[in-house]
C-alpha positions, 0 to 999 in steps of 0.5 A: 891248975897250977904248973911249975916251971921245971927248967933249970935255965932261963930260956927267951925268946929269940930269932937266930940262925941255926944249922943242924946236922943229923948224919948226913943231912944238914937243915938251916933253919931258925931258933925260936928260943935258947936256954943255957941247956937247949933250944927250941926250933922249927923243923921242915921235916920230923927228927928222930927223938933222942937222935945226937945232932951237931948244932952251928948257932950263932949268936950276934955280934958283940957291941965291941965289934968282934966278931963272932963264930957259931958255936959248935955243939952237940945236942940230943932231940928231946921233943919233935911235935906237928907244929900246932899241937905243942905251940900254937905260936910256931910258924909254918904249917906242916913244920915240926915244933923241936926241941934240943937238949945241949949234951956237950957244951963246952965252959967257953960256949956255957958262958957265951950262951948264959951272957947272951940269955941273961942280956935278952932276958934282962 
């Protein structure tokens, strides 16, 4: 069977920090891959599908030196399976392979997410 590939965005694989909020709750955790409209993670715990969540993703330092800030963005679940049933590749037993969607991603933060992406992939 021949599957096509339905995003619309590059995703790679990568190994970043991540801080999520959801309510009152706030998980640190670690990205497993980043697209220029959502990322895939590893959760200690199931998230509600469709539940809005504030994200802090930061992405390496430039080469120039600078420093950079976690890009402040909020996303919506998409996707939250018991790790081994969607992704055989996801670490840790009884954790939750998760999807985010970007739902509102400023210009600046589109770019640095798409600069970053293409450098990975490329």
């Amino acid at each position: 069977m021949n599957q096509t590939e339905r995003r619309s965005h590059p995703r790679v694989p990568v190994d970043l920090p991540l801080q999520l909020t959801l309510r009152d709750r706030t998980v640190t955790t670690r990205i497993l891959d980043l697209s220029g409209s959502g990322i895939r993670f590893s959760a200690p715990k199931p998230l509600p599908l469709l539940s809005r969540v504030q994200l802090a993703i930061q992405l390496p330092e430039r080469l120039e030196g600078g420093v950079t800030t976690p890009l402040a963005i909020t996303g919506v679940v998409v996707r939250c399976d018991q790790a081994g049933k969607a992704h055989a590749d996801t670490p840790g037993s009884g954790a939750f392979d998760t999807a985010i969607y970007f739902e509102d991603l400023s210009e600046a933060a589109r770019s640095q997410l798409s600069q970053f992406v293409a450098s990975q992939a490329g």
